[in-house]
C-alpha positions in Angstrom: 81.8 98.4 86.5 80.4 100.1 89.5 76.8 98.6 89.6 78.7 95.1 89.2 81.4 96.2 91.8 78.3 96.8 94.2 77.1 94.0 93.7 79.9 91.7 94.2 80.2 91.8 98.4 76.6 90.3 98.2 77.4 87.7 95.6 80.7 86.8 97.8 82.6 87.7 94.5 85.4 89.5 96.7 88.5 87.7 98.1 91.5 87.8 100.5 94.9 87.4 99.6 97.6 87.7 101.5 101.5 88.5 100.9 103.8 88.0 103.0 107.2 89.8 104.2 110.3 87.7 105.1 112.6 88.7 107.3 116.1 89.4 105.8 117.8 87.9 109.1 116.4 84.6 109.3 113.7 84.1 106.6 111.1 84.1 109.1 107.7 85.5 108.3 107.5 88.8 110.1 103.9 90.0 108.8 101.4 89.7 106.4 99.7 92.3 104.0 96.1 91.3 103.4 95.0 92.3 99.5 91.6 92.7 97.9 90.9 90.6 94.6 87.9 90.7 92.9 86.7 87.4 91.2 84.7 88.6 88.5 82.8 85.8 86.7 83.8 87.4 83.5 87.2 88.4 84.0 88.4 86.3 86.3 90.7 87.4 89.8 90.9 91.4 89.3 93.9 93.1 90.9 92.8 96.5 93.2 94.7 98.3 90.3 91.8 97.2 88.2 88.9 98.3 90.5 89.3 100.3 93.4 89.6 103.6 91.3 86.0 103.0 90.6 85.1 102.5 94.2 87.3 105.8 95.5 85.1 108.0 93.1 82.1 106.9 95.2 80.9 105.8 98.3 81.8 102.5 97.3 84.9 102.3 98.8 84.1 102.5 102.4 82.0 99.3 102.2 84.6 97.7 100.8 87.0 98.8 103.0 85.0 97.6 105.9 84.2 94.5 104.6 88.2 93.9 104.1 88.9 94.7 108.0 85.8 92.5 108.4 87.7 90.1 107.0 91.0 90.2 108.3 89.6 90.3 111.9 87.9 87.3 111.3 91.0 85.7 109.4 93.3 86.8 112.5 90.9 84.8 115.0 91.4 82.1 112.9 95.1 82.3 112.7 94.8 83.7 116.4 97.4 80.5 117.8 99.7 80.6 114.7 100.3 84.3 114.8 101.2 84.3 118.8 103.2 81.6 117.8 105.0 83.5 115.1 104.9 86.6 116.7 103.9 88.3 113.5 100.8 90.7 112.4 98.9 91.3 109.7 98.4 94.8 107.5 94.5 95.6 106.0 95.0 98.7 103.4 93.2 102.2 104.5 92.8 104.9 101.4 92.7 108.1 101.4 89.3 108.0 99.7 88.5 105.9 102.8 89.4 108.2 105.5 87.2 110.6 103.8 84.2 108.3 103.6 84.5 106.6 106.5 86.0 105.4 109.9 88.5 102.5 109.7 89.3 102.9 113.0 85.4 102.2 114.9 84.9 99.4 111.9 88.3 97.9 113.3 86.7 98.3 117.2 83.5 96.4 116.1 84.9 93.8 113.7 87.2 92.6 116.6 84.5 92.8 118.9 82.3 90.4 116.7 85.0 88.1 115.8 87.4 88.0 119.1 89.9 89.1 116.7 93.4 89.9 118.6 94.3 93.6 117.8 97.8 93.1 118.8 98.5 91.3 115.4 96.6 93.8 113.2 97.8 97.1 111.9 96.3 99.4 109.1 98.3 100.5 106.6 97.8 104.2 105.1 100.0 105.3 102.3 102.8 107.0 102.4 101.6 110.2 100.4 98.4 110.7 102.8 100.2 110.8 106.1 101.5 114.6 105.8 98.1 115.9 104.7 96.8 113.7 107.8 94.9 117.1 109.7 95.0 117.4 113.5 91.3 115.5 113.8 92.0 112.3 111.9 95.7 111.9 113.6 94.1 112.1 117.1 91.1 109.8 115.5 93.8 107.4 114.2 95.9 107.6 117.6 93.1 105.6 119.1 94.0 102.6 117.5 96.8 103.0 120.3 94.1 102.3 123.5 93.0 99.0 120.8 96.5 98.0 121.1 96.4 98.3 117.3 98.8 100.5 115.1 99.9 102.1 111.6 101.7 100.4 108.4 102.9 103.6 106.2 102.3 102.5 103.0 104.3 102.9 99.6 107.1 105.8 101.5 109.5 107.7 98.9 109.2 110.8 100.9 110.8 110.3 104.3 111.4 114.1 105.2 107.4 114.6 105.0 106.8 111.9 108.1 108.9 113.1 110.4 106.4 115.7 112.2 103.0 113.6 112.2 104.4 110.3 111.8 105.3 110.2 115.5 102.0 111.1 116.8 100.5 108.0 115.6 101.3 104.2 116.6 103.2 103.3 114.3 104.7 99.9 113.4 106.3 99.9 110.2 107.6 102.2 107.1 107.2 100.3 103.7 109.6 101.2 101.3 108.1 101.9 97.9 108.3 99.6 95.0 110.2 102.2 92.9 112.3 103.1 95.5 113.4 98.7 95.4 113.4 98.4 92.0 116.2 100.7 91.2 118.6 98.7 93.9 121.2 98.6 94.1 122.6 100.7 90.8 120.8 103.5 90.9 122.5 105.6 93.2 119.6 107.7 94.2 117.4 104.9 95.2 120.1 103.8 97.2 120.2 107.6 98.8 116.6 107.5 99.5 116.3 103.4 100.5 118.8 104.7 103.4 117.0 107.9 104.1 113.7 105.6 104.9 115.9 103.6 107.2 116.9 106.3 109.1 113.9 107.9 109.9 112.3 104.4 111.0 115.4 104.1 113.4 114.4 107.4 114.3 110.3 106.7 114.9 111.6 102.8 117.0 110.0 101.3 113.8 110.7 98.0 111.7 110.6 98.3 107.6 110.0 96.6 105.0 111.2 96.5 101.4 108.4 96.1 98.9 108.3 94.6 95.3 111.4 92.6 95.8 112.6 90.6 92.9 116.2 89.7 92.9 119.0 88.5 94.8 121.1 91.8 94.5 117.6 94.2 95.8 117.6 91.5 99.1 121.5 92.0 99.3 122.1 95.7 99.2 118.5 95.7 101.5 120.8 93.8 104.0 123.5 95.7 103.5 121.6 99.0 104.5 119.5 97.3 106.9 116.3 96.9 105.9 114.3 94.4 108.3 112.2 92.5 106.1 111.4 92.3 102.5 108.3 91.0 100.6 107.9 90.5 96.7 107.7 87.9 94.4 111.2 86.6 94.6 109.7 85.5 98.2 106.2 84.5 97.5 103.3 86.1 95.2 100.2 87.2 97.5 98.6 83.9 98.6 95.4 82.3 100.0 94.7 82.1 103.6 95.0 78.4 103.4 98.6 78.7 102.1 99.6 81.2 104.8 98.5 79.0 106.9 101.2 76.3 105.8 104.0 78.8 105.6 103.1 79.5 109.4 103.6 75.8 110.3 106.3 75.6 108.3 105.1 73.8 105.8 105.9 75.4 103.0 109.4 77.8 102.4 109.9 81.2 100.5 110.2 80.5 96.9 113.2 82.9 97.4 114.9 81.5 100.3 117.9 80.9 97.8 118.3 84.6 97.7 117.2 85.5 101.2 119.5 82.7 103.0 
């Protein structure tokens, strides 16, 4: 899989997709999470889960993780009137692997140089687990996405308690709660503990959050009911083309969930 994996930036094989996250107010779009997929000519559109393993154990990864900020820089310039419009930004994923490999945060500078890309609506979003063992270099190197006017999604958060020391050093925009975390809303009583623990430390940090992996009416009502900003899943909308983005921006098209949301 790796040789073809290499081979598939070239052969325009890779794909954006983007999902979006509703806000629990007004069913408004808030912001958008851009998503690799793979369109293998064998296997048809392959999930990260199914390949980015394979580029984490190698160099791999930091070309894909360029090309995706390549990407969504030159998706936001497209979108650059709609977004402004909607007052809403869009979230590129960063991995740990990538940190390590290479530098999201220069490949961000010179994407939106090439592509006029407005850095206002673009974040990039680390996860959750990665942020504590974050050392004093790559938080001061990720800081600088604060001069771009850019900032920092956490990703995939169960552990609140471990941001609170080098989450405020960095820009950050959002806390994502994890899927797990959703899932067990509202009768699991420790999920609920947790969900509300996230919530306060985002009131904490000035941040907005966002509930991930939502699926039914009574995860979007106990949300609400603790707080949670916005929510995005598949009771909403699954992740989605540019084009169809696009329609939900104009309004064009509504959340498939908007019975459970409204």
């Amino acid at each position: 899989m790796r040789e073809e994996l290499s081979e598939a930036i070239g052969r325009e094989q890779l794909r954006l997709y983007f999902q979006p996250a509703y806000s629990l107010a007004d069913a408004t779009i808030g912001s958008a999470e851009a998503l690799m997929r793979w369109d293998h000519p064998g296997h048809g559109i392959l999930s990260p889960s199914e390949f980015i393993a394979v580029a984490e154990r190698s160099d791999l990864i930091a070309e894909l993780g360029d090309w995706a900020i390549e990407q969504t820089c030159e998706q936001l310039a497209r979108w650059r009137t709609s977004l402004e419009q909607a007052e809403l930004y869009v979230s590129v994923n960063v991995s740990r692997a990538q940190l390590d490999h290479s530098d999201p945060v220069e490949s961000l500078r010179e994407a939106a140089r090439r592509t006029e890309a407005p850095l206002s609506r673009l974040a990039l979003e680390l996860p959750g687990a990665a942020v504590p063992d974050l050392s004093e270099e790559e938080i001061a190197h990720l800081s600088r996405l604060r001069e771009l006017g850019s900032a920092v999604v956490i990703d995939n958060v169960s552990d609140p308690e471990s941001l609170l020391e080098p989450a405020p050093l960095l820009p950050v925009r959002a806390l994502r709660l994890a899927g797990n975390i959703v899932s067990g809303l509202p009768e699991a009583e420790v999920c609920v503990t947790l969900a509300r623990e996230i919530l306060d430390v985002a009131a904490k940090l000035g941040v907005e959050t966002i509930a991930q992996g939502v699926e039914s009416p009574a995860q979007v009502q106990s949300l609400r009911e603790l707080g949670c900003d916005y929510a995005a899943g598949f009771l909403f909308a699954v992740p989605m083309p540019a084009a169809q983005v696009e329609d939900a921006l104009r309004g064009q098209v509504r959340p498939a969930g908007n019975g459970g949301a409204g």
